[in-house]
N, C-alpha and C positions, 0 to 999 in steps of 0.2 A: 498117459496110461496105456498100455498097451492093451490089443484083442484078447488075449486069454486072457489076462487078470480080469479085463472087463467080464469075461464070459465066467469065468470061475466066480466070482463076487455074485454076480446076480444069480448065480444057479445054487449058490450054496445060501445065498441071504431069503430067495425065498424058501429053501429047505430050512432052514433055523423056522422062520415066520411059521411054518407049516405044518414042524415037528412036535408034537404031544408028549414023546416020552422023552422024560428032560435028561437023562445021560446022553440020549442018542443027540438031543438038540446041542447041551452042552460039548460035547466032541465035535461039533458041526461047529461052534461059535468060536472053540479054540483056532480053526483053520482061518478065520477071515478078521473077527474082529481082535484089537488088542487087547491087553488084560485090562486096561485103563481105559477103556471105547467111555465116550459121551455120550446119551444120546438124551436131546432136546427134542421135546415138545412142545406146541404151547401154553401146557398147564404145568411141567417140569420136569427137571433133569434129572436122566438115571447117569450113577459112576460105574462102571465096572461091569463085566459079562456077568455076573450075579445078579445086580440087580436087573439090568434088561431081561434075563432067563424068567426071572422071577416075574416081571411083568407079563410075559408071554405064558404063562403060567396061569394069572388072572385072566387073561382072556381067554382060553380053554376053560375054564372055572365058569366063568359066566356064558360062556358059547360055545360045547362040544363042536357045533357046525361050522366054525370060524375057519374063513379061506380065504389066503391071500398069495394075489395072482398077477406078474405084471404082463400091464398092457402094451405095452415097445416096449424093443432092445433100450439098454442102459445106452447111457451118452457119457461124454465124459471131457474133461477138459483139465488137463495139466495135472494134479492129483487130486481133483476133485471128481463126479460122478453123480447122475442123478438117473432114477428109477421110477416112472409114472405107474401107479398101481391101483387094484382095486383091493375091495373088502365084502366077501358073501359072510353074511350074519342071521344067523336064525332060522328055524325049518320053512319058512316063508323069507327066504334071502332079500337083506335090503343089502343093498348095496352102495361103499364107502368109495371116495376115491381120493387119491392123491397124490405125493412126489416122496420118495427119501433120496437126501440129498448128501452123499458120502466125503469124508475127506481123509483120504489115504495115505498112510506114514510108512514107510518099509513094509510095500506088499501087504499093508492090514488096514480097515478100520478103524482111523482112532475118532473120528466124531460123525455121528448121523443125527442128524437135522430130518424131523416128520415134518411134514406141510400133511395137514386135510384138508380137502374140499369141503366150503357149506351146504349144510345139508337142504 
């Protein structure tokens, strides 16, 4: 995977993660992830930039304060990619951490993989 795409991806993936108002996020999710993006967690899988939107959605719902930040550059390995990150939540921030772990099909997103840390 090449340096821009890696730099494009992580500058727009935290811009999605970041974005409140859902046009502006969803126009930000058409540019990177596919229509058909996966993304696994380990309590379950969302299909399609609708419902991840819609997830991101819940979590501004339960935490206006919600910010997510990464900590290193993206890494990457053949079309694959992964993103060590945190999580500030609440007016007294705790703080999340973890990895998403990318798998890129023609220049987009088609599956992300969350890992969290225990808390």
């Amino acid at each position: 995977m090449d340096a821009q795409l890696m730099d494009r991806l992580q500058q727009r993936h935290t811009a999605v993660w970041n974005e409140k108002d859902r046009t502006k996020r969803d126009a930000l999710m058409q540019t990177i992830y596919a229509d058909d993006i996966k993304m696994y967690d380990k309590e379950f899988i969302l299909s399609g930039i609708t419902a991840v939107s819609d997830f991101i959605d819940t979590l501004f719902a339960d935490d206006a304060d919600f910010s997510f930040t990464p900590i290193q550059p993206m890494e990457s390995t053949q079309n694959g990619a992964r993103l060590y990150w945190t999580i500030r939540t609440g007016p007294q921030p705790n703080v999340l951490t973890g990895m998403d772990f990318f798998v890129v099909e023609n220049d987009k997103v088609a599956h992300l993989f969350v890992f969290m840390d225990a808390l």
